[in-house]
C-alpha positions in Angstrom: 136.5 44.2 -102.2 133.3 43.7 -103.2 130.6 46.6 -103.7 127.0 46.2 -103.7 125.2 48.5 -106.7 124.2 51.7 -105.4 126.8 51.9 -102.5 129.7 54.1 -101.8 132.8 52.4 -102.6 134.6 51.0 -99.4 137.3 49.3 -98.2 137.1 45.9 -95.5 133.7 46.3 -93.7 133.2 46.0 -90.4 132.9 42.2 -89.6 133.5 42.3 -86.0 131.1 43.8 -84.1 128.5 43.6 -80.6 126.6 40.6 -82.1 129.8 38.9 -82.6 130.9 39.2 -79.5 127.9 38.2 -78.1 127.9 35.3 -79.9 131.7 33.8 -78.7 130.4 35.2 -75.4 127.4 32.3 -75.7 129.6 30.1 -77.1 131.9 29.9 -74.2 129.2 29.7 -71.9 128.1 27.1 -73.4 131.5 25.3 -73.1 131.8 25.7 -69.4 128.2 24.3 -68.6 129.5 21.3 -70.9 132.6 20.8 -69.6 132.4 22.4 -66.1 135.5 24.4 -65.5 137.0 27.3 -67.0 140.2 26.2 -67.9 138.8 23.2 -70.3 136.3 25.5 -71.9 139.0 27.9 -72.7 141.1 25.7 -74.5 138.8 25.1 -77.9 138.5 28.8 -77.7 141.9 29.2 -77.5 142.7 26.4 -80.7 139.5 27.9 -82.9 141.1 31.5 -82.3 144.3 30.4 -83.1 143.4 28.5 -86.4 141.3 31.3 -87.6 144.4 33.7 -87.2 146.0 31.2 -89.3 143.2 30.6 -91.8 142.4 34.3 -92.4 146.1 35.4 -91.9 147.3 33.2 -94.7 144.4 34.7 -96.9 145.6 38.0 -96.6 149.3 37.5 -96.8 148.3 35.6 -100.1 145.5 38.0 -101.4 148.3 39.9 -103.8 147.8 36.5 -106.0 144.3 36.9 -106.1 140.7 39.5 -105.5 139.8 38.8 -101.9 136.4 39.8 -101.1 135.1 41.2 -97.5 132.4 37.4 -97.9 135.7 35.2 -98.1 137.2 36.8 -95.2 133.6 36.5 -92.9 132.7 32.8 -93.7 136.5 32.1 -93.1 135.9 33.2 -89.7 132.3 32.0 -89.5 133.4 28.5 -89.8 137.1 28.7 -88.3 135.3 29.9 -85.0 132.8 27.1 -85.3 134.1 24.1 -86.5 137.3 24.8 -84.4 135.3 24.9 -80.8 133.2 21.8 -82.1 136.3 19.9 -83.2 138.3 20.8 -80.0 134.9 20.1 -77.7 134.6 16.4 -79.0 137.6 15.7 -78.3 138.5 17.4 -75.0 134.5 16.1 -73.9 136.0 12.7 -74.8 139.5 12.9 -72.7 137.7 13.9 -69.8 135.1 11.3 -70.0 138.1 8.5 -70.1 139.5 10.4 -66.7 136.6 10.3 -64.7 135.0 6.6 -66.0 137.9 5.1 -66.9 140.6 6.0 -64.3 143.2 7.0 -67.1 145.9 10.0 -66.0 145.6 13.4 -68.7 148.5 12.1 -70.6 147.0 8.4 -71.3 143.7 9.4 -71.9 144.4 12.4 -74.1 146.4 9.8 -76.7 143.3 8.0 -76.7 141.0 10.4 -77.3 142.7 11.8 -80.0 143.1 7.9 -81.7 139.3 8.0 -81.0 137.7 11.3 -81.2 140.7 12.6 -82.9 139.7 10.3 -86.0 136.0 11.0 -85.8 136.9 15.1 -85.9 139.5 14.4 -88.6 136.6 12.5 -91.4 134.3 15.2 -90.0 136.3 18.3 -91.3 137.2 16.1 -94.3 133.6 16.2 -95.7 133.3 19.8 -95.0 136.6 20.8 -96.7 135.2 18.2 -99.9 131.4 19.8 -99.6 133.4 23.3 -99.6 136.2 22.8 -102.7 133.2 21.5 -104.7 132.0 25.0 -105.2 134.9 25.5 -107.9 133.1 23.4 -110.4 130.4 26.5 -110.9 133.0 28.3 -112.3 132.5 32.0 -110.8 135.6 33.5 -109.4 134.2 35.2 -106.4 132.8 31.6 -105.2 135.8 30.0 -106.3 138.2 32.9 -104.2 135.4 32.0 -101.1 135.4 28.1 -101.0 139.6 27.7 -100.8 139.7 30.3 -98.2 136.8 28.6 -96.4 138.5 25.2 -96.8 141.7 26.1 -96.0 140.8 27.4 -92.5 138.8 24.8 -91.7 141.9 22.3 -92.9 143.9 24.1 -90.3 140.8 23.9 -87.5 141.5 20.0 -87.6 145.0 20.4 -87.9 144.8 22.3 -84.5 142.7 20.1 -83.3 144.9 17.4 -83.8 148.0 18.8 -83.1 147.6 22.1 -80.5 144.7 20.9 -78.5 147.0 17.8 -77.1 150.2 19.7 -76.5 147.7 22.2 -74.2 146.2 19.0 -72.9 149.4 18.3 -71.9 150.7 21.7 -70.4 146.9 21.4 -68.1 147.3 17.6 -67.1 144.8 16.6 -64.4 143.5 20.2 -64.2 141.3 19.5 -67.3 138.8 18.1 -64.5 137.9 19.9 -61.9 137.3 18.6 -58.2 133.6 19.1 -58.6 133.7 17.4 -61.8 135.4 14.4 -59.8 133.1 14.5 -56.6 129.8 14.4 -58.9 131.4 11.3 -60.9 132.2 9.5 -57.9 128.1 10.3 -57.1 127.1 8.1 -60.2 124.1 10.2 -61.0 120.7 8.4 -61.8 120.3 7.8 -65.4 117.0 7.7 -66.1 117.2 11.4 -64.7 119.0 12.5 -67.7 117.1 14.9 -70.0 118.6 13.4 -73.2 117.3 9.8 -72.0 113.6 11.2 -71.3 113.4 12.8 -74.7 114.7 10.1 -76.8 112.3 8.3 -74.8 109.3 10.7 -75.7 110.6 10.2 -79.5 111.0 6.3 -79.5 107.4 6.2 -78.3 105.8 8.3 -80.5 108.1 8.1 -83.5 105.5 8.1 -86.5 104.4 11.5 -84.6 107.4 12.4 -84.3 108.1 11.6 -88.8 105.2 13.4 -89.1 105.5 16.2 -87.3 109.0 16.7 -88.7 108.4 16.6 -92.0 105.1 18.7 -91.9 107.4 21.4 -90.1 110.2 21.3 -92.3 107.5 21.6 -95.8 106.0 24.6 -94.1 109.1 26.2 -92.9 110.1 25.6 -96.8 106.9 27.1 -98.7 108.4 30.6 -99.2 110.8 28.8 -101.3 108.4 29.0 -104.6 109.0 32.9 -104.5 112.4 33.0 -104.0 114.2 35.4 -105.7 118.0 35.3 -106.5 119.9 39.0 -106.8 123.1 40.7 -104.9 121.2 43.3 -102.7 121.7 47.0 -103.2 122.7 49.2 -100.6 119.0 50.1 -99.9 119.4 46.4 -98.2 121.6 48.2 -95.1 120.0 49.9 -92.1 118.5 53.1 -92.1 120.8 55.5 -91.2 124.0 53.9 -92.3 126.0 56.0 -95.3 125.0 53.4 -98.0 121.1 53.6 -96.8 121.0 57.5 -96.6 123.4 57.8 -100.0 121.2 55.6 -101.7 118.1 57.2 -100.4 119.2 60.4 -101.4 120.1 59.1 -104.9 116.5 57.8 -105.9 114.7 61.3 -104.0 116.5 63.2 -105.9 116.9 61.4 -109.7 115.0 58.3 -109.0 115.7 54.6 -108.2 117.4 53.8 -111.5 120.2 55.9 -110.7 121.5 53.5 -107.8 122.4 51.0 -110.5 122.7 52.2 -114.3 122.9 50.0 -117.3 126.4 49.7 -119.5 125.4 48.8 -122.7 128.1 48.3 -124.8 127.8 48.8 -129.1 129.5 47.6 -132.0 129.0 47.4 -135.4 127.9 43.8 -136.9 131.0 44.2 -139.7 134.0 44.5 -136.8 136.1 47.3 -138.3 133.4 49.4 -139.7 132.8 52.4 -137.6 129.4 53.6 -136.3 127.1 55.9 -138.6 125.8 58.6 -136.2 122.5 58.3 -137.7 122.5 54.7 -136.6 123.7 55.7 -132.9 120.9 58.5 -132.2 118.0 55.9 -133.5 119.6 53.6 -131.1 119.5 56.1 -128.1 116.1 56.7 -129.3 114.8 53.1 -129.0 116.4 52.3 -126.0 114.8 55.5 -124.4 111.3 54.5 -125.7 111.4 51.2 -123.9 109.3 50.6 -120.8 111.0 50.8 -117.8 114.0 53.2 -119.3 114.3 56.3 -117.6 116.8 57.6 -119.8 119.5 56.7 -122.7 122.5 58.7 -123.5 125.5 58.2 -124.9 128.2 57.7 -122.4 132.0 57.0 -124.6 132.9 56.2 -128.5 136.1 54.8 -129.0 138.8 56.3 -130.9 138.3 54.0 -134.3 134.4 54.9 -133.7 133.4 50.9 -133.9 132.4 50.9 -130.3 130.1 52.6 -128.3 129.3 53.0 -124.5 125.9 54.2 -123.9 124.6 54.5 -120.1 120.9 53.1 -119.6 118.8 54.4 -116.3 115.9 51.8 -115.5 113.1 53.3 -114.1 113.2 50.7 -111.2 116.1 50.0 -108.9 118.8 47.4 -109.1 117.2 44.5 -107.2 113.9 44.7 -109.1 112.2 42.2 -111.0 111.5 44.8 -113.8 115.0 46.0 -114.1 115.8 42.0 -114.7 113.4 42.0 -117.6 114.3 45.3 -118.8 118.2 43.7 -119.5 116.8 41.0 -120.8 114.8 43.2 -123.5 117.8 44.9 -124.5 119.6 41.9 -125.0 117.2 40.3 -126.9 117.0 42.8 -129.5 120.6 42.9 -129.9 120.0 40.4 -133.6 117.3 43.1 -134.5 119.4 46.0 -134.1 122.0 43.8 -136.0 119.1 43.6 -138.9 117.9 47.0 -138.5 120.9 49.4 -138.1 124.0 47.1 -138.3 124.9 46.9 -134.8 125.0 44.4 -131.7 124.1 45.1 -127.9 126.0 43.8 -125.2 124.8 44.9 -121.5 127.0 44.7 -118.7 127.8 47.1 -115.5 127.0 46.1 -111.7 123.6 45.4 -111.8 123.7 43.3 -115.1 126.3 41.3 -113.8 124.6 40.3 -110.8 121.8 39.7 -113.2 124.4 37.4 -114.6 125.5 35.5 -111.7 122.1 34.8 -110.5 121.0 33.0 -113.3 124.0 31.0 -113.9 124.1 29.9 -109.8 119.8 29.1 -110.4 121.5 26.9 -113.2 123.9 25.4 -111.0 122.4 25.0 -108.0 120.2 21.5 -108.8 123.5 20.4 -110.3 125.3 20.8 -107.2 122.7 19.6 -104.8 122.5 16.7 -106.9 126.4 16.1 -106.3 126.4 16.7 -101.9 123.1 14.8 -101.9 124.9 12.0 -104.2 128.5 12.6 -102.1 126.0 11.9 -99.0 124.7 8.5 -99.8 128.9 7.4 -100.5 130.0 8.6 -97.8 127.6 7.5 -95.2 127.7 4.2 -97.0 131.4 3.5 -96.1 131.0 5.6 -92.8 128.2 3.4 -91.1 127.6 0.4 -93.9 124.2 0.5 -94.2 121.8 1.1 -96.9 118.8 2.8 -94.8 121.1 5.1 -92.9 122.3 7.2 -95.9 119.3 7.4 -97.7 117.4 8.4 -94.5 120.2 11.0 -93.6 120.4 12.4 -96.8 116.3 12.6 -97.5 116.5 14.5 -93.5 119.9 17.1 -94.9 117.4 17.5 -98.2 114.8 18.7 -95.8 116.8 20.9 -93.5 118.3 23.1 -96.6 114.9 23.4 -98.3 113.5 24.8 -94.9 116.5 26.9 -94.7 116.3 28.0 -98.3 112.4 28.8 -97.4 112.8 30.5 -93.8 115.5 32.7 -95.2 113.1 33.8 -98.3 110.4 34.4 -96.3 112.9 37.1 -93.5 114.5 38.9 -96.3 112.4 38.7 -99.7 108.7 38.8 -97.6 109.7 40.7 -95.0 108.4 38.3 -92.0 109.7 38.7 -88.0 113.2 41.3 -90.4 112.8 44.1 -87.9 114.4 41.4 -85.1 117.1 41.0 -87.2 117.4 45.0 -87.5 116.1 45.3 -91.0 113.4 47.4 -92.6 113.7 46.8 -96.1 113.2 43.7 -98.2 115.3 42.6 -100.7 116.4 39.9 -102.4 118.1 36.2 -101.4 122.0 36.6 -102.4 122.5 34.7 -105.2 125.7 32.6 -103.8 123.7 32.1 -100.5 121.9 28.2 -101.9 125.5 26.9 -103.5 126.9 28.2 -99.9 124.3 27.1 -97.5 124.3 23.6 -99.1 128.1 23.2 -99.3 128.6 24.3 -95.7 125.4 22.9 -93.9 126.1 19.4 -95.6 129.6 19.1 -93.8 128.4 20.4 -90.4 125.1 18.1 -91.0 127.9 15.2 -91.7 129.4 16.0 -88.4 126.4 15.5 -86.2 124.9 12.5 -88.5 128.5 10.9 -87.9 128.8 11.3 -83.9 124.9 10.7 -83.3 124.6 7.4 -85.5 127.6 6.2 -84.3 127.2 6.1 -81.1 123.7 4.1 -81.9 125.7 1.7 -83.8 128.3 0.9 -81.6 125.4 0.5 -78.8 123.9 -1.6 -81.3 127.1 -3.6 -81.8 128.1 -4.3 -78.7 124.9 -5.8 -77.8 121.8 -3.2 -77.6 119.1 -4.2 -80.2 115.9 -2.4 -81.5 114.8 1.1 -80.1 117.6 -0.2 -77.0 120.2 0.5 -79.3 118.4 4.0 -80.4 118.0 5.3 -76.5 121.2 4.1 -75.2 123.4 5.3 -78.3 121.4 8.9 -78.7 121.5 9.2 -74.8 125.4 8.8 -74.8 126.1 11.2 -77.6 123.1 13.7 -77.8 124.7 16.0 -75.0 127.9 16.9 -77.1 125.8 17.3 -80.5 123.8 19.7 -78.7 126.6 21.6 -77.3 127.8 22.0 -80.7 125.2 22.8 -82.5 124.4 25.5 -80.1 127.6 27.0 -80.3 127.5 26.8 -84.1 124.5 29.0 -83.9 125.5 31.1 -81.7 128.4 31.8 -83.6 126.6 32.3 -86.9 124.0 34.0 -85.1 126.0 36.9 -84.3 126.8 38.2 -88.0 123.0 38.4 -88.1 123.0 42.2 -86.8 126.4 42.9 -89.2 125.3 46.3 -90.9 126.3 44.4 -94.1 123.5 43.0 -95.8 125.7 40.6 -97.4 127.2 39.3 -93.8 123.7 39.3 -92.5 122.3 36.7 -94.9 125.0 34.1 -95.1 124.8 34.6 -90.8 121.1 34.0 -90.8 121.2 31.4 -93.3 123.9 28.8 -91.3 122.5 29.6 -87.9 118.8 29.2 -89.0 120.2 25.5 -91.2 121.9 24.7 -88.4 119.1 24.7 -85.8 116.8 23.2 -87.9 119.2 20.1 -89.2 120.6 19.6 -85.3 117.5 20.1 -83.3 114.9 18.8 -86.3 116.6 16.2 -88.3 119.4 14.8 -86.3 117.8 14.9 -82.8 114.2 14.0 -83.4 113.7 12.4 -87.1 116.6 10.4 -86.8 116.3 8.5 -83.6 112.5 8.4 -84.5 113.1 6.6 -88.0 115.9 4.6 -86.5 113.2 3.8 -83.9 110.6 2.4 -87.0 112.9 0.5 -88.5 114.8 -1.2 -85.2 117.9 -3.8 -86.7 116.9 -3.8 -89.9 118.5 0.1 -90.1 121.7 -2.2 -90.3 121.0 -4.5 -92.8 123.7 -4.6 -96.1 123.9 -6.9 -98.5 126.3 -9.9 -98.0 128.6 -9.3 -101.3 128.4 -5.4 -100.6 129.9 -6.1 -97.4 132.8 -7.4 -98.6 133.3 -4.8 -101.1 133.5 -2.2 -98.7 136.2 -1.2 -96.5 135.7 -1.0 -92.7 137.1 3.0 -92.0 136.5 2.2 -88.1 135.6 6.4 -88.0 135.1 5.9 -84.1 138.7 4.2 -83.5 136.9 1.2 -82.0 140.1 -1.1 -83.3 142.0 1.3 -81.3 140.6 0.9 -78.3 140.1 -3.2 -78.7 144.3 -3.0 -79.0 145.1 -1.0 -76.3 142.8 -3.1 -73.9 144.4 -6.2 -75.1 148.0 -4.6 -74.6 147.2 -3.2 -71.4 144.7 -5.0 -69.6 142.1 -2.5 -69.4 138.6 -2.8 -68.4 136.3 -3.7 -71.7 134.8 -0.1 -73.5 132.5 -2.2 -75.3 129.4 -0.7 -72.9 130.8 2.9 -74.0 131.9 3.4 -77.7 134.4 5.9 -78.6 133.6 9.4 -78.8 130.4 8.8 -76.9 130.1 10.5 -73.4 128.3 7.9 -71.1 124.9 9.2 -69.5 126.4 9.0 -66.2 129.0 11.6 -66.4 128.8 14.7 -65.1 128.0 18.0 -66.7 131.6 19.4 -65.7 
């Protein structure tokens, strides 16, 4: 298990607790005022439970092959509990919808939903499960260990999806809608009453406001991000009053800060084989104490040939400290003096160096990899919606959305700003692997929305809606599900914000805060508002590229086109697949 520098050593943390709770608890509200009954809200709890038992269950029946770390096992379940409800909500919201419009009995219309929604949910989880396995390529074990457990569970949420969710469909036939649910439909509520419709409305007519406003929102939201600061926080990052707090406390009262996370510095003599002269050793311990920002130097081990030597260094400052950064630095760069001097090389490692460590190389990565989602982005959203305008503007809006997230999460934990909400009262630094996760995980779930949202918009714009028609009708049939979602995402990353674990509590914040800005900023007002400026020509592809590409059909509209043809059904042309018509009814 992991162990932050200057905590007591401890096994599995606590990553169930009140805020949790709390969270599922607002997820499945959420879920009932979607769907409108009990018993179809409680089956994608019932299918994101049961792939998360899978997902985390095969993690630790496996964890004898490799280190599994208390982070694995919480964003496991962080995105097993989210994508699983989302996945299971598209496509339940989309069974239902074919019940009450389109007359179909449970057993009909769940086989289409899941050859239409099913389809959508299955490229959705695809790009997250890519976005995640591209973490290996930064080489770090504990990232590495993270991303396939990650994966994997959210691989099983579709598979669930897919497979679970129908055979329950199929046990609750005609239940899944509930008289009310039936008696409203049969109302045909106005349209022009529906909130989804007015906004988009609001947003269509004041869309270069709307770009504006946006953007200038998103820059300021991202301006902490000059000072960020990557580190693993020390256990002065818990609460006040929790063992690690008071035992780290009690550490830097009584022998100061340095103490919480000593120096190993490792010594060897330049000719390998020659032992160390004691001379040499004590005006090493000497130099090394003399330093600015050393506390203290002593020797701490010699080994039994007497070429190597284990001295323990105590910085002044404490492990999450700028100084202490610079003071291994020092050391390390006078290693080739020392060589020159007295015949012997430096090598510092222990806790706090190797967090050291892993910060710089994930600063290293971390343009490399954003490069690679950002590039990823433009392919895939290419083939999904063939376009040119709608994957560049999708990915310049995902860019946005992680810098503000990047920024508002500096600004809570490094600067201190609104951290007593979040029950903290220390600042510290951003976790180093929080940027390569953040990006990997908010890029799939950003996919997600981008793909139902601007699909819908595209199929209205197919099947015969053109400039900002196309925009209001397509955003009013599919906002109301995207919102669910995202709401239940939140809520569910929300709740590991009060975690005690500092660790838990920044990855929580980071997802719930990304996910509310790239669902409620980017997806729901930039997009329509840019879609808006740019009317038909959002479509536009060149002729040969066209024909290069192939047609995926992500919203199973071939599907549906077949089974009319075979059966005689009333045209879905006016209603896409996977969209929810503005008419239906809340339950």
């Amino acid at each position: 298990m992991a162990v932050l520098p200057g905590a007591t050593l401890q096994e599995i943390p606590e990553i169930i607790g009140v805020g949790e709770i709390v969270g599922l608890a607002v997820a499945a509200l959420v879920l009932v005022v979607t769907l409108g009954s009990v018993v179809a809200a409680g089956l994608p709890l019932l299918t994101a439970l049961a792939g998360v038992g899978a997902g985390i269950g095969g993690a630790f029946a496996l964890a004898h092959l490799f280190e599994l770390n208390s982070l694995s096992v919480v964003l496991a379940l962080m995105l097993g509990l989210a994508v699983g409800i989302d996945y299971a909500l598209f496509i339940v919201n989309r069974q239902r919808w074919l019940i009450l419009t389109r007359g179909l009995d449970a057993g009909e219309a769940t086989g289409r939903a899941v050859g239409t929604a099913g389809s959508a949910v299955f490229f959705a989880g695809t790009t997250v499960v890519i976005a995640l396995t591209a973490l290996l390529v930064v080489g770090i074990s504990l990232l590495t260990v993270m991303a396939l457990i990650a994966a994997a569970t959210v691989a099983i949420a579709v598979l669930v999806a897919l497979t679970l969710l129908p055979a329950l469909l199929g046990l609750v036939k005609e239940r899944i809608c509930s008289p009310r649910a039936r008696a409203r439909q049969a109302g045909h509520r106005d349209r022009s009453r529906n909130p989804a419709r007015r906004w988009v409305g609001l947003v269509v007519r004041y869309r270069w406001a709307a770009v504006v406003l946006v953007t200038a929102v998103a820059a300021l939201l991202a301006l902490p991000l000059s000072s960020m600061r990557l580190g693993m926080p020390s256990a002065e990052s818990y609460g006040s009053g929790t063992p690690q707090r008071e035992g780290y406390d009690l550490v830097a009262e009584g022998f100061g800060e340095g103490f919480n996370g000593p120096l190993v510095v490792a010594a060897r003599t330049a000719e390998p084989g020659t032992p160390i002269e004691p001379p040499a050793l004590q005006e090493l311990v000497a130099d090394l104490s003399a330093l600015d920002g050393v506390q203290s130097a002593m020797p701490a081990g010699l080994s039994q040939d007497g070429t190597i030597a284990v001295l323990q260094v105590v910085p002044t400052t404490g492990p999450t400290d700028e100084a202490t950064e610079d003071l291994v630095a020092e050391i390390r760069d006078r290693s080739a003096q020392y060589g020159d001097d007295l015949g012997i090389t430096l090598g510092v490692t222990g806790l706090t160096a190797i967090g050291i460590d892993m910060s710089q190389r994930l600063s290293e990565v971390l343009p490399i990899y954003l490069a690679v989602v950002l590039g990823l982005s433009l392919i895939v959203l290419l083939l999904v919606f063939r376009s040119i305008l709608v994957p560049v503007k999708a990915t310049l809006g995902f860019l946005l959305s992680i810098l503000a997230t990047f920024g508002a999460t500096t600004a809570v934990f490094q600067w201190g700003w609104l951290n007593q909400v979040f029950g903290l009262d220390s600042t510290t630094v951003v976790m180093s692997v929080i940027p390569i996760i953040a990006t990997g995980v908010l890029y799939g779930l950003a996919m997600d929305y981008q793909i139902f949202l601007v699909s819908s918009i595209r199929e209205s714009h197919v099947h015969g809606h053109h400039g900002t028609d196309s925009v209001t009708d397509g955003f009013t049939q599919a906002s109301r599900v995207v919102v669910a979602a995202a709401i239940i995402m939140t809520a569910v990353f929300g709740g590991f914000i009060f975690n005690a674990d500092p660790m838990v509590k920044q990855v929580g914040f980071a997802l719930a805060v990304g996910i509310l800005i790239d669902a409620f900023l980017i997806r729901l007002t930039l997009v329509p508002a840019v879609m808006a400026m740019f009317g038909d020509r959002a479509w536009w592809l060149p002729a040969w590229l066209d024909r290069l590409l192939p047609d995926l059909d992500v919203e199973g509209d071939k599907l549906v086109q077949r089974l009319n043809g075979e059966h005689g059904d009333v045209p879905e042309a006016a209603e896409p697949p996977g969209r929810e018509p503005a008419s239906a009814p809340a339950g």
